[in-house]
C-alpha positions in Angstrom: 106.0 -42.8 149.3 105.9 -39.7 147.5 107.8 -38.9 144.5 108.1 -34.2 144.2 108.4 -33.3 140.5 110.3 -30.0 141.1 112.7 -31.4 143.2 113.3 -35.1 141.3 113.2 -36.8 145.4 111.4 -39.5 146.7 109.9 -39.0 150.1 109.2 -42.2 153.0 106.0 -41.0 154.8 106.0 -42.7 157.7 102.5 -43.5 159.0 102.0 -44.9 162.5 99.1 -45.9 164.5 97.0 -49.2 164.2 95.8 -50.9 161.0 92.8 -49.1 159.7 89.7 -51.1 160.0 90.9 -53.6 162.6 89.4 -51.9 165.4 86.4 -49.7 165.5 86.3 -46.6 166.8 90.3 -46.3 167.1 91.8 -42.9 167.0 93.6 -42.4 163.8 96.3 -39.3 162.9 96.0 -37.5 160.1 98.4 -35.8 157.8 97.8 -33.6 155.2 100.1 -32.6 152.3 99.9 -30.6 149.2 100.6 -32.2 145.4 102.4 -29.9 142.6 102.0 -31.2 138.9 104.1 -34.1 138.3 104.6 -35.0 141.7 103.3 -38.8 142.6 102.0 -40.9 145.9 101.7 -44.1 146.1 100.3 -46.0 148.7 100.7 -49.5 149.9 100.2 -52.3 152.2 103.2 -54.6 153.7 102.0 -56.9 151.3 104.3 -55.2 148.8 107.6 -54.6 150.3 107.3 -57.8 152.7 106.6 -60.2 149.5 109.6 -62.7 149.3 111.4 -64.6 146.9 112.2 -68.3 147.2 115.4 -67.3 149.3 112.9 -65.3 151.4 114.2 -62.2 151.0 111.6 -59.6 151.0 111.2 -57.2 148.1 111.8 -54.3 150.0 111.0 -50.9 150.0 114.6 -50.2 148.4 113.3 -52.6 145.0 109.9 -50.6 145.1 111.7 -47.2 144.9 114.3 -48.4 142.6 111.1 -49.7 140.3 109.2 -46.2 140.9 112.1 -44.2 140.1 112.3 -46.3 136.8 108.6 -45.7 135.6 107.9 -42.0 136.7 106.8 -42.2 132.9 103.7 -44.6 133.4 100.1 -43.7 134.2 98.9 -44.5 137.9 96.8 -47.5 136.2 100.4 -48.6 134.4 102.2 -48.2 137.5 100.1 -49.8 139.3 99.8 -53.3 137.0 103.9 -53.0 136.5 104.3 -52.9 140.7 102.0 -55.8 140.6 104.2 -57.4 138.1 107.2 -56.8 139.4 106.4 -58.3 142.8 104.5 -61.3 141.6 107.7 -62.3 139.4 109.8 -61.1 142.2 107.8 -64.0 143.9 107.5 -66.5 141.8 104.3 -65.8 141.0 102.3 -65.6 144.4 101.7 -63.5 146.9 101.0 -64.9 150.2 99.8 -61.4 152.2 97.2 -58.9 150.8 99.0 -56.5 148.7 97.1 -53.3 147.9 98.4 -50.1 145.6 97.2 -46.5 145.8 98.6 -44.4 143.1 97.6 -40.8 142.3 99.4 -39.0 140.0 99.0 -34.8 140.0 98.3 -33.2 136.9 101.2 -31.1 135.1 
């Protein structure tokens, strides 16, 4: 996901291929992409959007953006602990997948 400053959008990047590190030696693409101050990416497993609540419905990337949209204002560490947060509560408290965050914020 990738939020661009100048432009106030946030991006899907969709990423195909096999899960890295389940087999060695597997071709992987690569993507490159440039980062203007302010602009954000965050990066995350299924753990996170694929976390569901007791009615097992999952949190979605639609919550996540929602919730990223809302704290554009928060360090990557902050961001990071609130997504946490959110999702857990969203839960009930536990996740049953690994969930794993990437945020990098570029500097203004």
């Amino acid at each position: 996901m990738l939020y661009r400053d100048q432009s106030k959008r946030l991006e899907i990047l969709e990423a195909g291929g096999t899960i890295a590190g389940m087999f060695p030696g597997a071709p992987y693409e690569t993507e490159s992409i440039s980062l203007s101050g302010g602009d954000v990416l965050l990066l995350y497993t299924d753990g996170i959007t694929e976390a569901e609540n007791a009615a097992e419905e999952p949190f979605g990337v639609e919550r996540l953006e929602q919730f990223v949209r809302e704290n554009l204002s928060l360090n990557a560490q902050q961001l990071i602990q609130s997504i946490y947060s959110k999702v857990k509560s969203f839960c009930g408290g536990n996740l049953h997948d690994d969930a794993t965050l990437l945020v990098i914020k570029a500097n203004s």
